[in-house]
C-alpha positions in Angstrom: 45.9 21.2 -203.7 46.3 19.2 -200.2 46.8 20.0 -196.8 49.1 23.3 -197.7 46.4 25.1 -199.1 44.4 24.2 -197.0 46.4 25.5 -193.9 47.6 28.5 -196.5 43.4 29.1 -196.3 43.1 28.6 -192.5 45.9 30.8 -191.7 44.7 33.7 -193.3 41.7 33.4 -192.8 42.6 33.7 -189.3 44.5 36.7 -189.7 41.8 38.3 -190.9 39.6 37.1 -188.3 36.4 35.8 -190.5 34.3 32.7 -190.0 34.0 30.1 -192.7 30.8 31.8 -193.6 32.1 35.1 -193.4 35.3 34.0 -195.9 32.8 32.0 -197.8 30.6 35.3 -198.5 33.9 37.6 -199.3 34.5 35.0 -202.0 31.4 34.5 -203.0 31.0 30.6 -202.7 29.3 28.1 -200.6 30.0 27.6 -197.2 30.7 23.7 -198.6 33.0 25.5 -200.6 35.8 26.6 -197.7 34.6 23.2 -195.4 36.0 21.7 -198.6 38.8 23.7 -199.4 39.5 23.8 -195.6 40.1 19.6 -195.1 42.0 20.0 -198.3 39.8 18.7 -201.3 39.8 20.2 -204.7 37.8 23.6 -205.5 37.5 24.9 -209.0 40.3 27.5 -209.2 38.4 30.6 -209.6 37.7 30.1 -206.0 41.9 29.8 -205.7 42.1 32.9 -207.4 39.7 34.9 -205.7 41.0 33.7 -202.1 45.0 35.1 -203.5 43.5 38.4 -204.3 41.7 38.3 -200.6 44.7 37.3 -198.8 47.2 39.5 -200.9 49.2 36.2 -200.9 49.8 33.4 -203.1 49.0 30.2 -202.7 51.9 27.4 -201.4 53.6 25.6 -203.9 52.0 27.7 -207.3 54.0 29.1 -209.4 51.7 30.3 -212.5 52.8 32.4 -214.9 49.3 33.9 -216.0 46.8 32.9 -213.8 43.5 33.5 -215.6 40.8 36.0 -213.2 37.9 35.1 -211.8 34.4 35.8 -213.0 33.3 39.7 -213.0 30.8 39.0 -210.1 33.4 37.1 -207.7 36.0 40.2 -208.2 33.5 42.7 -207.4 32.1 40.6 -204.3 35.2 40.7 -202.8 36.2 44.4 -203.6 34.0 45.3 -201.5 34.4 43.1 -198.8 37.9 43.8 -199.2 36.6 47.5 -198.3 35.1 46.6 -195.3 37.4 44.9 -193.8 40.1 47.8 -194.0 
């Protein structure tokens, strides 16, 4: 995790056109969360996870082979953000 994932989260988050509060809610996290995942330091990768399936993207520079999902509650947060923002 660095400066790529963080410009990786910036970038999309962009696109989509949400605040860091907004992104932070759709996920499910703290805003400290995205500030931190934002300037580049270390989240838990749940958060990683949940952000890929938001952004339909993968991450810069991961290649997993089976990333594990998130917890129940985080993937149904951001269903239904995912919703609304369609």
């Amino acid at each position: 995790m660095g400066k790529r994932t963080a410009r990786w989260t910036k970038a999309h988050r962009a696109r989509l056109g949400l605040t860091q509060p907004q992104l932070a809610e759709a996920v499910g996290v703290s805003l400290s969360t995205v500030t931190r995942l934002e300037r580049g330091d270390p989240v838990r990768d749940y958060v990683l996870e949940d952000l890929e399936r938001l952004f339909e993207d993968e991450r810069p520079g991961e290649n997993r082979q089976n990333p594990q999902p998130g917890g129940q509650n985080h993937h149904f947060q951001l269903t239904i953000y995912q919703d609304l923002l369609r």
